[in-house]
C-alpha positions, 0 to 999 in steps of 0.5 A: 839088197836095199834097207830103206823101204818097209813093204807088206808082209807079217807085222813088225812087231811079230816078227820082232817078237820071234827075232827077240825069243830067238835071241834070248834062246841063244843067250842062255845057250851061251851063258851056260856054255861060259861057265865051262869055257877050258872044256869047250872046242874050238875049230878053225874056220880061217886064220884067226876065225874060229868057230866052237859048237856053242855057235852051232847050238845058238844057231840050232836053237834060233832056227827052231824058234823062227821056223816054228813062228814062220815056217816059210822063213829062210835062215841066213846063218853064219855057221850053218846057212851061210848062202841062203838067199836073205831076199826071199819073202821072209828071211832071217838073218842070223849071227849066234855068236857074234864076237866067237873069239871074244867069248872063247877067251872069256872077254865080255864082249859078245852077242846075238845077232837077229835081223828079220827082212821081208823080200831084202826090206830090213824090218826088225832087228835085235843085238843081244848083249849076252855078258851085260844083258843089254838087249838092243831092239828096232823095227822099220819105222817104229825107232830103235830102244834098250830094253825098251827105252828109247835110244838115238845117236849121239849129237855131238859135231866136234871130231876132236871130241868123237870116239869112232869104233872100228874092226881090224881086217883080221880076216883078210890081212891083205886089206891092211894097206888100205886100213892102216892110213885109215886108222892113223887119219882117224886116231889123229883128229878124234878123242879116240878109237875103240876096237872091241871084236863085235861089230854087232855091238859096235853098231849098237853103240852108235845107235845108242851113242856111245860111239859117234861113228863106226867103220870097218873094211870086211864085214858079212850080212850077218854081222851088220843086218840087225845094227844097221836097222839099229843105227838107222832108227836112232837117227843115224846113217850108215852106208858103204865106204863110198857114202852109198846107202848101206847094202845087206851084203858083204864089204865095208860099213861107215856108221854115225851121227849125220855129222861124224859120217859125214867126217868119217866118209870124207878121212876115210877117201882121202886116206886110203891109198 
């Protein structure tokens, strides 16, 4: 579904609102259940993907809140309507945990993840930050803000001086041929790379300009709806891994200032096999 154009239907800054209380829903679901993680249980989905019932409640809860303000809404869920169709009149894509493991372990680096589309057209979005409290927000056309002040994309040019974000294939190991050159092309022309377990909060470091560039190979819609919106309102591009503007769907992501995408584009091509 393409993300560039804004179209008729419920106001942005309404389905904004609901996006936002949702997420804060969730959040608090979330921090209560950190404060007793040895009694929380884990489920395997596939190999190193885990889900726990604290996923499921966070997603239980946006759904309830969304679908009390839109009641025509689709919810597309990771864990409990993972193939609704996200280009229906009104859809919500939704992520409750992004960075499952990293809360499992208690690492501080996990979020909610809300995107609001309207016939596949993104038009709000907000990245929650639940362990620092961070809440990232945007609306089509109407730029990007953390905690309400407004945010844009680094500005620096120089890829030695960049710090690039990524995500490891760890779902689907056979991708590591093709990423590992990747990586090894990136670490050695930049300042460094950065690999934190959420790619919700990677795209909103790039909005923000903590990181000048993202990529990572096997990402969902929900994973990403919300950051795109992000990084794009704060001046930022981001596309599939052959430059082609970014899709809600499931596959690779290259995320940046105009210039590090650019960079990024151009050693990701000539790296892979």
């Amino acid at each position: 579904m393409d993300v560039q154009a804004k179209s008729a239907g419920p106001e942005n800054d309404a389905l904004l609102d609901a996006c936002v209380s949702a997420a804060k829903s969730a959040a608090e679901i979330i921090a209560r259940a950190a404060a007793r993680l040895p009694t929380i249980r884990w489920e395997t989905k596939k190999g190193s993907d885990f889900v726990s019932d604290v996923d499921r409640a966070a997603e239980e809860a946006i759904r309830d809140i969304v679908l009390d303000r839109f009641p025509e809404a689709v919810i597309v869920g990771e864990e409990l309507s993972p193939s609704a169709p996200a280009d229906a009149e009104i859809a919500f894509v939704v992520d409750p945990l992004d960075g499952t493991t990293n809360f499992l372990h208690g690492y501080p680096e996990y979020a909610v993840s809300i995107a609001a589309l309207c016939r596949g057209e993104l038009r709000a979005g907000v990245v929650f930050n639940v362990a620092s409290g961070e809440k990232f927000t945007a609306t089509a056309g109407g730029g990007a803000f953390l905690n309400g002040k407004r945010i844009g994309v680094s500005q620096i040019s120089d890829v030695s001086r960049s710090l690039i974000g990524t995500g490891f294939p760890f779902k689907r190991l056979e991708l590591l041929p093709e990423y590992i050159p990747q990586f090894g092309a990136v670490m050695r022309s930049t300042s460094g790379i950065r690999r934190a377990g959420s790619a919700a909060l990677d795209l909103a470091a790039v909005a923000c300009g903590r990181f000048d560039g993202f990529w990572e190979l096997d990402l969902a819609p929900w994973d990403v709806a919300a950051g795109v919106l992000l990084v794009r309102e704060a001046g930022g591009l981001v596309t599939d891994l052959a430059g082609n503007p970014a899709k809600i769907n499931f596959g690779g992501f290259v995320a940046g200032n105009p210039a590090i995408h650019s960079w990024l584009i151009e050693t990701l091509t000539r790296a892979s096999p």
